[in-house]
C-alpha positions as CSV (number, residue, x, y, z in Angstrom):
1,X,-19.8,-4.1,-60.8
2,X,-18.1,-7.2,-60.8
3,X,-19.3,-10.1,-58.0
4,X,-15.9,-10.2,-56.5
5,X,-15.6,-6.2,-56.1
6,X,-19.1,-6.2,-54.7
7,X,-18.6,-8.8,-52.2
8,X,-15.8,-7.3,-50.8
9,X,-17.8,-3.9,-50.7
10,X,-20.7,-5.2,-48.8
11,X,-18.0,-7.0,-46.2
12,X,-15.9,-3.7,-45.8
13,X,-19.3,-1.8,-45.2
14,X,-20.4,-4.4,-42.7
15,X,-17.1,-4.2,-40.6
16,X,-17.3,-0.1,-40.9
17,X,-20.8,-0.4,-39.1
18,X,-20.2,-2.7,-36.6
19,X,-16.7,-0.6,-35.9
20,X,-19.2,2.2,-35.5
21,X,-21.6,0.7,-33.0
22,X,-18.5,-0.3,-30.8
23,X,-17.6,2.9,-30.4
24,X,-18.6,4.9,-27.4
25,X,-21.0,7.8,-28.0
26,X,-19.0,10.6,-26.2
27,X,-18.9,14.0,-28.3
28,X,-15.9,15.6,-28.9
29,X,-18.0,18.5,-28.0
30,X,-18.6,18.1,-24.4
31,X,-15.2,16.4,-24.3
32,X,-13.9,20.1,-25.2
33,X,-16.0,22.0,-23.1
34,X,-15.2,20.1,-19.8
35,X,-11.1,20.9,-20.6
36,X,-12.3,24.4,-21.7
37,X,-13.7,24.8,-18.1
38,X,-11.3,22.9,-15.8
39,X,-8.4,24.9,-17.7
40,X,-9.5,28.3,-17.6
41,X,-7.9,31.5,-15.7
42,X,-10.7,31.3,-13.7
43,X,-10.2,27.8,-12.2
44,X,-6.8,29.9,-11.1
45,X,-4.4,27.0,-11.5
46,X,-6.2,24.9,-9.4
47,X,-3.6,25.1,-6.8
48,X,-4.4,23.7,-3.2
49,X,-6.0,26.0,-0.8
50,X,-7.1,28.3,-3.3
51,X,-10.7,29.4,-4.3
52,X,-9.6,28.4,-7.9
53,X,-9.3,24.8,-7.1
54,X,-12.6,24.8,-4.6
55,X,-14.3,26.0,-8.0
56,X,-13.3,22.8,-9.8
57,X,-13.9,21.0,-7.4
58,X,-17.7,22.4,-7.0
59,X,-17.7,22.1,-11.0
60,X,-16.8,18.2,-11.4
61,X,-19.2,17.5,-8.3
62,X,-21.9,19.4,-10.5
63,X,-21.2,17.1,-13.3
64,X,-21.1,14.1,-11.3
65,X,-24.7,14.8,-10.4
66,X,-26.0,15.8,-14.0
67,X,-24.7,11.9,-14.9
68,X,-26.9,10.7,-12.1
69,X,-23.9,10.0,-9.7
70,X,-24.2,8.5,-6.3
71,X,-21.8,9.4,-3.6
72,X,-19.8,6.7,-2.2
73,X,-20.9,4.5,1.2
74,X,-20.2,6.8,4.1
75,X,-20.2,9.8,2.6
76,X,-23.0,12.0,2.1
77,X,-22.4,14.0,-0.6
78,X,-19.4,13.6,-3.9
79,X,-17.1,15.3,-1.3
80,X,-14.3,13.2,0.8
81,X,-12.8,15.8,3.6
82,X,-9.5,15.2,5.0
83,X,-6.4,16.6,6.5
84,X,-2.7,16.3,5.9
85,X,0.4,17.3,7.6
86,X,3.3,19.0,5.7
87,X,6.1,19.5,6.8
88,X,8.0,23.0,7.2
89,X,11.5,24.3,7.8
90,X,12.8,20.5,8.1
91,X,15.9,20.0,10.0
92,X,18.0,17.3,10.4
93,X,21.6,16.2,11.8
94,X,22.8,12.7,12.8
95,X,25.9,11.1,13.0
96,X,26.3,7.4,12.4
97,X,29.6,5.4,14.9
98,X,30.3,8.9,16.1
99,X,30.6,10.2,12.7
100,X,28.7,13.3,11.1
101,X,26.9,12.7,8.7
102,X,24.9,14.8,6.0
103,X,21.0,15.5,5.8
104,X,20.8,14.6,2.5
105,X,21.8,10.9,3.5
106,X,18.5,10.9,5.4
107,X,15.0,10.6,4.1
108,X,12.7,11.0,7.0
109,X,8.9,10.6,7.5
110,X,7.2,11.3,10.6
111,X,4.1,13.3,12.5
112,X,6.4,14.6,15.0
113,X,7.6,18.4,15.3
114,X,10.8,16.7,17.1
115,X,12.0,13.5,16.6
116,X,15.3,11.6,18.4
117,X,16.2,8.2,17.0
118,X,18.8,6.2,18.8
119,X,19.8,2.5,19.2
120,X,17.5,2.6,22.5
121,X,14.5,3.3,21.1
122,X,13.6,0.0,19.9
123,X,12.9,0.6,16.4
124,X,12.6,-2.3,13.8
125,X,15.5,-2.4,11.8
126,X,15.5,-3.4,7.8
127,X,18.6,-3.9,5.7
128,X,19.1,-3.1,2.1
129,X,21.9,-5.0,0.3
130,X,23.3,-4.4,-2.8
131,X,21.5,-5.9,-5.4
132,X,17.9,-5.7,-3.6
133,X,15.0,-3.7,-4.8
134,X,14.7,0.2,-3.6
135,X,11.4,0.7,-5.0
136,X,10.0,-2.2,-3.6
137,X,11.4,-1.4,-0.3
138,X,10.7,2.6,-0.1
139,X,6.9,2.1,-1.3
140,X,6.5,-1.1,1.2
141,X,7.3,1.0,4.4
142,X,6.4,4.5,3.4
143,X,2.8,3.7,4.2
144,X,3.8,1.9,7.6
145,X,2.6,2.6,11.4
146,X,5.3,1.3,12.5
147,X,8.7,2.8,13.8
148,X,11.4,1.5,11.5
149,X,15.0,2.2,10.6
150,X,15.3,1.6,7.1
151,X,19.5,0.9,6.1
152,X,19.8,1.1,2.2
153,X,23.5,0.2,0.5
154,X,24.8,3.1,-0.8
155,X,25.1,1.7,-4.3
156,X,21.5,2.7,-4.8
157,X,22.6,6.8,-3.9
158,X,21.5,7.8,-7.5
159,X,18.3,5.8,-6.7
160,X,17.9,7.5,-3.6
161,X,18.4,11.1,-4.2
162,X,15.8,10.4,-7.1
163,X,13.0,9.6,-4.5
164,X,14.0,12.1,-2.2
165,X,12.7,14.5,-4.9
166,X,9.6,12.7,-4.6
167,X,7.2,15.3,-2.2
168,X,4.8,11.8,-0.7
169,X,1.8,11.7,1.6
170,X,2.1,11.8,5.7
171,X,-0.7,11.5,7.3
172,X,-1.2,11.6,11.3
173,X,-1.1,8.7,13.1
174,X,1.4,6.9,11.3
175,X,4.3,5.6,12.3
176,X,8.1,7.5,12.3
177,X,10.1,5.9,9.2
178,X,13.7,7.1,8.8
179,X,15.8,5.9,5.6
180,X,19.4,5.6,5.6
181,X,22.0,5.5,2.8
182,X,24.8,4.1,4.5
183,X,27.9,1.8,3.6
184,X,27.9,0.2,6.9
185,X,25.8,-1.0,9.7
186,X,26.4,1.2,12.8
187,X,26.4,0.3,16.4
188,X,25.8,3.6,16.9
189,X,23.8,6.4,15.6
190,X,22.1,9.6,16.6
191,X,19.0,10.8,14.3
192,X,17.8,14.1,15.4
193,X,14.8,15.8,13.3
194,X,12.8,19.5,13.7
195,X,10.2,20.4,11.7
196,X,7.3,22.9,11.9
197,X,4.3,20.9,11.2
198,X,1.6,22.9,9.1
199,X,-2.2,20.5,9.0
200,X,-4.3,21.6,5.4
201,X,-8.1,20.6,4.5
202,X,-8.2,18.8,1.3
203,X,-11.0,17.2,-0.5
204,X,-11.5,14.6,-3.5
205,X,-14.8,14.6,-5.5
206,X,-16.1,11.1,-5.9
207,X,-19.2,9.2,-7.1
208,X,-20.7,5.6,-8.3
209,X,-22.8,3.6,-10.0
210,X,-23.7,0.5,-8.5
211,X,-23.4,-2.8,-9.6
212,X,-26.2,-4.7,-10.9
213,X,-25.4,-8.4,-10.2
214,X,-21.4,-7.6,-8.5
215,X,-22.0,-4.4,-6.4
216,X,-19.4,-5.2,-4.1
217,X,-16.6,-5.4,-6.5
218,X,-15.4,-1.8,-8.0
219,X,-14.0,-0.4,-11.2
220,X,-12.2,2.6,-10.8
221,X,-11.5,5.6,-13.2
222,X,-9.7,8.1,-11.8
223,X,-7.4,11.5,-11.9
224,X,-6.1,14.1,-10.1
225,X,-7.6,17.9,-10.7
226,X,-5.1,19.8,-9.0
227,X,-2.0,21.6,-10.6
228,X,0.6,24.4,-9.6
229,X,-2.2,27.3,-9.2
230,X,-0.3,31.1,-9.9
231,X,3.1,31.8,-10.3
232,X,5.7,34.8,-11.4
233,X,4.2,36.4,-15.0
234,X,6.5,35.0,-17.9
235,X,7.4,37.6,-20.9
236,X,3.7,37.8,-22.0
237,X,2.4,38.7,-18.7
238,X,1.0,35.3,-18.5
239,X,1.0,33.6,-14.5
240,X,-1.6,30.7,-14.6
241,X,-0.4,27.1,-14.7
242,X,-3.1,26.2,-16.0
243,X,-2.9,22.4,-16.7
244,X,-4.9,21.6,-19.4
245,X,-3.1,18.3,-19.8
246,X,-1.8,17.9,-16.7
247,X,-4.3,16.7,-15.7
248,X,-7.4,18.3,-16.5
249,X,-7.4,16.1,-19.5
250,X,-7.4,13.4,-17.1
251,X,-10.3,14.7,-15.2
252,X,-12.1,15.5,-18.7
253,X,-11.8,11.6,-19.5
254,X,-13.2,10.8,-15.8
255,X,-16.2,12.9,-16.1
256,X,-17.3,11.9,-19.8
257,X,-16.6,8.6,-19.6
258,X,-19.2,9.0,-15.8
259,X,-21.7,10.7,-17.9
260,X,-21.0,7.7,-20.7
261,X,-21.3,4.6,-18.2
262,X,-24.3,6.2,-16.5
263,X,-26.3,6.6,-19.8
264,X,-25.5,3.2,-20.6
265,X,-26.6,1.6,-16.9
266,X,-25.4,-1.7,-17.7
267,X,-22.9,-2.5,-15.5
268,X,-22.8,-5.5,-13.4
269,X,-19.9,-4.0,-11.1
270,X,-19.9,-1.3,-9.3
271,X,-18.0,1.9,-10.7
272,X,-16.1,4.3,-8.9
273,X,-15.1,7.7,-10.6
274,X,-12.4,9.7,-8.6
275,X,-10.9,13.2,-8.7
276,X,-7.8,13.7,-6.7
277,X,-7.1,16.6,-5.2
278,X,-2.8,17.0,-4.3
279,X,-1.2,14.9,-6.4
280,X,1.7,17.6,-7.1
281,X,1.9,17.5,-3.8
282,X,2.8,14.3,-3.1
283,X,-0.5,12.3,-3.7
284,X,-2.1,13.0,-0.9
285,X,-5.7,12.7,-2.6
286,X,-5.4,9.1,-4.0
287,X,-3.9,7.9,-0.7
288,X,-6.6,9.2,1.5
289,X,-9.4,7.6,-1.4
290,X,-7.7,4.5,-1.4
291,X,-7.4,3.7,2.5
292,X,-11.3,4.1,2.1
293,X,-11.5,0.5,0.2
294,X,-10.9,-2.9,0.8
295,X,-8.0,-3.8,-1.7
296,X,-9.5,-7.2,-2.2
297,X,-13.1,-5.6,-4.1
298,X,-11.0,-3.4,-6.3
299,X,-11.4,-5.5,-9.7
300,X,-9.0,-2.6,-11.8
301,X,-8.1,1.1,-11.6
302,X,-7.9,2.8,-14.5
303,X,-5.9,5.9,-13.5
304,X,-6.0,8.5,-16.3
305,X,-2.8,10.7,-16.5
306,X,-2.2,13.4,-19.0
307,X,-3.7,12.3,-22.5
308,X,-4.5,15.6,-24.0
309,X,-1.1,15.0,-26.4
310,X,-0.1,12.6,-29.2
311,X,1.8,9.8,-27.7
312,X,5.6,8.5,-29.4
313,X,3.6,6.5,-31.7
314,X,0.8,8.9,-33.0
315,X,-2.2,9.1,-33.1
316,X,-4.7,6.6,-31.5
317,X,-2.3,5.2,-29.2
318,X,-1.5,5.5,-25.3
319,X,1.0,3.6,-23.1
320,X,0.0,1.9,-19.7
321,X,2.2,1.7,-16.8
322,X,3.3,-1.4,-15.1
323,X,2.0,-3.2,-18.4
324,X,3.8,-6.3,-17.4
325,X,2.4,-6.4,-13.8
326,X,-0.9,-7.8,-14.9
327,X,-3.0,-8.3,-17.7
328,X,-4.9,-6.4,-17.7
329,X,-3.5,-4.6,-20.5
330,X,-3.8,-7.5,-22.4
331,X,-7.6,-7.5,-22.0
332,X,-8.0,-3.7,-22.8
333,X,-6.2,-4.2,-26.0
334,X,-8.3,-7.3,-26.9
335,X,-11.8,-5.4,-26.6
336,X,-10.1,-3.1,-28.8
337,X,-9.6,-5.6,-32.0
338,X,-11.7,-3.8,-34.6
339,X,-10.4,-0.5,-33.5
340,X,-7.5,1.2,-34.7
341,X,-6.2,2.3,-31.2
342,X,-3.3,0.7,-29.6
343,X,-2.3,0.4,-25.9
344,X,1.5,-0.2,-25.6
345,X,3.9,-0.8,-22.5
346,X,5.2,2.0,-20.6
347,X,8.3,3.2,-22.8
348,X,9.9,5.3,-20.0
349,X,10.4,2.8,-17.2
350,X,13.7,4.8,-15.7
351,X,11.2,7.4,-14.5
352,X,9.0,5.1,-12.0
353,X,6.1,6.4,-13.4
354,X,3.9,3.0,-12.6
355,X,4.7,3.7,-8.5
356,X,4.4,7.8,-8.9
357,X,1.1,8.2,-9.4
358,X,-2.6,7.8,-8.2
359,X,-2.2,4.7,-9.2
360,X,0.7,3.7,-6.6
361,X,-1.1,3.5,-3.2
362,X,-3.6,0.2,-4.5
363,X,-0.8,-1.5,-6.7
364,X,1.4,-1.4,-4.4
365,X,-1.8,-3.4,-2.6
366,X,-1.7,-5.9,-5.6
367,X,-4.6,-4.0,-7.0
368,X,-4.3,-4.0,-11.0
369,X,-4.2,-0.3,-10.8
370,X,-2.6,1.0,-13.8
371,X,-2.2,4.6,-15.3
372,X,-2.8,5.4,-18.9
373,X,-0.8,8.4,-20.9
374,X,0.4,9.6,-23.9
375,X,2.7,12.2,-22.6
376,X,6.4,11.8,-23.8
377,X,8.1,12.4,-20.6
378,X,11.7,12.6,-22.4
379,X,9.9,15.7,-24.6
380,X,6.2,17.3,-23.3
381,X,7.6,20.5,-24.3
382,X,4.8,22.5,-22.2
383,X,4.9,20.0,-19.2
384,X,4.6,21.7,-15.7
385,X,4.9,25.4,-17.4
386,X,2.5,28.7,-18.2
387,X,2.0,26.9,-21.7
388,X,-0.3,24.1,-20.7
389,X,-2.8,25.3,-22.1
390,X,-6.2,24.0,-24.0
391,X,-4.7,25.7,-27.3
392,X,-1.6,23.3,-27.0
393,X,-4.1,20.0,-26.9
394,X,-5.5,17.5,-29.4
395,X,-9.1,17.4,-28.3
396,X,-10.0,15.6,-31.5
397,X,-7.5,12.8,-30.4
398,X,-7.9,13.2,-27.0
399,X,-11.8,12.4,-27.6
400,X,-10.1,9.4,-29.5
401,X,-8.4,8.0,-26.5
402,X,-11.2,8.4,-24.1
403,X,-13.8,6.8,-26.2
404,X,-11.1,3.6,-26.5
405,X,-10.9,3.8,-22.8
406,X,-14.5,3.6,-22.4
407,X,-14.7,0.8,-24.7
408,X,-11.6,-1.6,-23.4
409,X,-13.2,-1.5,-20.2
410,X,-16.4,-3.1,-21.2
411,X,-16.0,-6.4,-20.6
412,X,-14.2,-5.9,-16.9
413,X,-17.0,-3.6,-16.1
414,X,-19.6,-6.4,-17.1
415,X,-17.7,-9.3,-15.2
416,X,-16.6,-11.1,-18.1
417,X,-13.0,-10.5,-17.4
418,X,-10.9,-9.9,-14.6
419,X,-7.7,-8.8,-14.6
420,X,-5.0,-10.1,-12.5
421,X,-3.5,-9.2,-9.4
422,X,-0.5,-6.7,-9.7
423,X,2.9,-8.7,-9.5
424,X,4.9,-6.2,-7.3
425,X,8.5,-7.8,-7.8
């Protein structure tokens, strides 16, 4: 063999092994039988307020302890209890200058089973021109205590009616926030709201590992475990949503990536690992989980959404949301140099995805709280239908992206990096 072919050889072999030894040990195996279990008929869906979901729920706290798992401060086991309110048989009429108006204008969010808003009862006021930011606005006051009349410009209707589709978390206590699409800005106006108010238990399962030299400042890995439970049998007498991808993939990468971290027990910050109970309701679970922190000791969330698919660009590739907000995709893709996997920007930014899911409630915060996906939103042909199912998934790639999640985090999990705060405008 010539010199120059053997050099180039021994080099080739030399970055093949030290490719290898960067590479997470998480078996595509166990990566298979967690989806296997989380996605069955038996988990029923995993609906709210069924016995199917209180199963995976009792099944991710089981793995949480196998890794070694420590429940979070305050809590005494991997359970976090809490109630919601949801609204029922809403009904509203209000007329703005003496003029009716229709419901559909009207966005309201409050605790109350009747609610009368008029000039006289003091609340704050906040105006909306054309040419402001909606998001920015809607996610700023959804979360408020406060009473507040929201008036938005009715240039932003299309806007509008697109978060009014948007089912988000009320919890009690918090303070009565009405949104307005209106052209002008009335003397007058006469809100009236009933609604049957129906309270449900829900719970997250949740567990750490402590920092060694950084305890108080937390990682986060997360996804939600719910889905859309039972519904009418489709031609093959088939009725389970099952949601293998959505997002029991997610919860695969959350548990596996626990069990990964906890075997390696070399993190200098602390690391949180989540699963959210209602996000298709409205994200109640991530809420709830994230008033429990202090937004300041929240180094990065990684929110896992959905991966169980092949992304636009192939294999070994997934897109983050909010990429621009921080860097902190910048620093996942730069622990990933000798690896073929690629982290690109969000490529659906018309669909809000960066504020619509777990990871909204701590970037909206300034938290770099970012989700991660590969689903093609503009084509995932079994998205939200009977034919999620494990059969439909790439668990071979899906082991793929998991692994390269596992690895991009290192160096924010050891305190070497730190990501910056989100940008929210």
């Amino acid at each position: 063999m010539p010199m120059r072919l053997f050099i180039v050889t021994i080099l080739l072999a030399i970055y093949s092994c030290a490719r290898a030894q960067l590479l997470p040990e998480i078996p595509e195996s166990e990566v298979n039988r967690i989806e296997k279990t989380l996605s069955s008929d038996d988990m029923q869906g995993r609906k709210i307020n069924t016995p199917g979901i209180d199963r995976a729920a009792a099944f991710i706290a089981k793995e949480f302890q196998e890794a070694g798992l420590k429940p979070l401060s305050g809590f005494v086991d991997y359970y976090q209890l809490f109630s919601i309110l949801d609204p029922q048989s809403v009904e509203i009429t209000a007329s703005l200058d003496g003029e009716v108006i229709s419901s559909k204008k009207i966005l309201a969010y409050s605790a109350d089973s009747s609610l009368s808003v008029t000039p006289e009862d003091n609340y704050e006021k906040v105006y909306l021109r054309k040419g402001g930011n909606l998001t920015e606005i809607f996610f700023k006051y959804l979360d408020g205590k406060r009473n507040v009349l929201i008036l938005i410009d009715t240039s932003f209707a299309v806007k509008f009616e697109r978060l009014a589709k948007i089912h988000l978390p009320q919890f009690s206590g918090s303070g009565n926030r009405i949104f307005l699409l209106t052209s002008t800005d009335p003397k007058q106006y006469n809100i009236r709201i009933k609604q049957k108010i129906r309270y449900q238990l829900l719970k997250n399962v949740a567990g750490m590992i402590p920092g060694k030299s950084r305890p108080e400042e937390y990682v986060i890995f997360s996804a939600h475990y719910d889905h859309l439970g039972i519904g009418k049998p489709d031609a093959t007498g088939d009725s389970v949503f099952n949601g293998a991808n959505d997002d029991a993939s997610g919860t695969t990468a959350v548990i596996t990536l626990a069990k990964y971290f906890s075997k390696l027990h070399n993190n200098d910050r602390t690391i949180i690992f989540a699963a959210f109970t209602a996000e298709e309701s409205g994200e109640f679970g991530s809420a709830y989980f994230s008033r429990q922190l202090e937004p300041d000791k929240v180094t990065a969330m990684f929110n896992i959404e959905m991966i169980g698919t092949e992304s636009k660009w192939g294999l070994n590739s997934a897109y983050i949301t909010g990429y621009e907000k921080s860097d902190m995709g910048q620093i996942l893709q730069k622990n990933l140099t000798h690896s073929r996997f690629r982290f690109y920007p969000d490529p659906y930014p018309e669909q809000m995805l960066f504020l619509r899911s777990d990871n909204a409630t701590l970037a909206k915060l300034g938290v770099p709280a970012h989700t991660i996906s590969t689903s093609k939103m503009d084509n995932e042909k079994f998205y939200h239908t009977r034919g999620d199912e494990i059969g439909t998934l790439d668990i071979s790639n899906m082991t793929e992206i998991i692994r390269a999640i596992g690895l991009s985090a290192q160096t924010i999990i050891s305190g070497q990096d730190t990501p910056t705060r989100v940008r929210t405008n």
